[in-house]
Each structure stands twice: as structure tokens, then as C-alpha cells.
TIGU-79339 format. One record per residue (C-alpha): x negated, y, z; chain; residue in three letters. Coordinates in Angstrom, 1 decimal. Layout:
BEGIN
      u      v      w ch  aa
      X      Y      Z  A ALA
...
***
This chain:
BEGIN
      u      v      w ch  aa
 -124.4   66.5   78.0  A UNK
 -124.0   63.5   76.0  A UNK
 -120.8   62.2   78.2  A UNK
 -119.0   65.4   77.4  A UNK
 -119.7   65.0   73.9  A UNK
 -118.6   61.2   74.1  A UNK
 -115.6   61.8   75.7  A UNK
 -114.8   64.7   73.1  A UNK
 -114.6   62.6   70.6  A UNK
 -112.6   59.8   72.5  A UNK
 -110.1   62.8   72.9  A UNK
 -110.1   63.8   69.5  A UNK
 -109.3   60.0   67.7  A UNK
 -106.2   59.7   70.4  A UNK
 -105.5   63.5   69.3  A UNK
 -104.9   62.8   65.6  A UNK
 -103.3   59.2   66.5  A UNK
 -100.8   61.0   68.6  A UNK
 -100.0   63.5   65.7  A UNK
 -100.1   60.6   63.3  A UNK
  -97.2   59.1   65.5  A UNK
  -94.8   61.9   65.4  A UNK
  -94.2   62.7   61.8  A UNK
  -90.9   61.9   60.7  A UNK
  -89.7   61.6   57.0  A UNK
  -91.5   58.8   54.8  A UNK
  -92.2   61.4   51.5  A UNK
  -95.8   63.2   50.7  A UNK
  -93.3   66.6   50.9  A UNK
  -92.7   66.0   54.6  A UNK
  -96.6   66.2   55.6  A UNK
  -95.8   69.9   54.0  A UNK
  -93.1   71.0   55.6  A UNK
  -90.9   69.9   53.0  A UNK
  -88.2   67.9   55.0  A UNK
  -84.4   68.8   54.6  A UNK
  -83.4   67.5   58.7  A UNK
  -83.1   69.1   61.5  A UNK
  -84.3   67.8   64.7  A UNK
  -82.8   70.0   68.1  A UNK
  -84.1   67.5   70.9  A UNK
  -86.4   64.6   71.2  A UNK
  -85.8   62.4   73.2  A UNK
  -87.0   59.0   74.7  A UNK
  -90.5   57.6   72.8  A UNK
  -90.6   61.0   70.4  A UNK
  -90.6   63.2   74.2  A UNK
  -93.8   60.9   75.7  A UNK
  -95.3   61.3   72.0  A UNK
  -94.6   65.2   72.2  A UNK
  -96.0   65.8   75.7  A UNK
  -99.2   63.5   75.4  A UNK
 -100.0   65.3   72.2  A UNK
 -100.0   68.6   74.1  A UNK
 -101.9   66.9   77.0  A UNK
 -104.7   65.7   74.5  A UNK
 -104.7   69.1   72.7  A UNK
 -105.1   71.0   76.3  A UNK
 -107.9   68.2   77.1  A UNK
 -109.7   68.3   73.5  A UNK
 -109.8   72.2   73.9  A UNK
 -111.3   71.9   77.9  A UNK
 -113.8   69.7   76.5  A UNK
 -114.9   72.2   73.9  A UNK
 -115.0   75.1   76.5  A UNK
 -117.4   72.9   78.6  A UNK
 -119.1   71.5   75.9  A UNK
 -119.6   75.1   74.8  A UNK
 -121.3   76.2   78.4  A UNK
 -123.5   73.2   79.1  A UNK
***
């Protein structure tokens, strides 16, 4: 179905927006895991960010499961 695919990708731009979002650290090194901080909680912006991302991820994979079967 071409809405499934549609909304797919929708999902997926918003997916990698929302991950854009929550790196922290200004360096190349940090994309790799290179960061020296340590970060216990988030909190306030950073926790909507968080959870969004996760609800995107959940969404982008339901969309491929269904996009899979029909």
C-alpha cells in the first residue's frame, strides 16, 4: 500500500531528526563515542527528545512489519 510506504518514510525523516537532536558534544569524536562526560539523567527537553525517539523507532519498525505483510 502506497500510504504505508508514505507514512514510512514520514516516520523515518522525524526518526533521524530526533537522533540528530540529542547528540551532545560539538567534536567529530563524539559522533564515535569518543566523549569524556558522563550523563546519569536527562531531564526536561533531552527526556521528550529521548522518549519520542523511542516512539518513532517502535512506529518506524511497526510500519516495516506491515509494510512487510501487505
Amino acid at each position: 500500500m502506497k500510504v504505508l510506504t508514505i507514512s514510512q518514510a514520514v516516520v523515518s525523516i522525524l526518526l533521524i531528526i530526533s537522533i540528530l537532536l540529542q547528540q551532545r558534544g560539538g567534536g567529530l569524536s563524539s559522533i564515535f563515542g569518543g566523549e569524556g562526560g558522563y550523563y546519569f539523567k536527562k531531564r526536561g527537553t533531552e527526556k521528550i527528545i529521548f522518549w519520542g525517539t523511542v516512539t518513532l523507532s517502535l512506529m518506524f519498525f511497526g510500519l516495516a512489519f506491515l509494510n512487510f505483510l501487505f
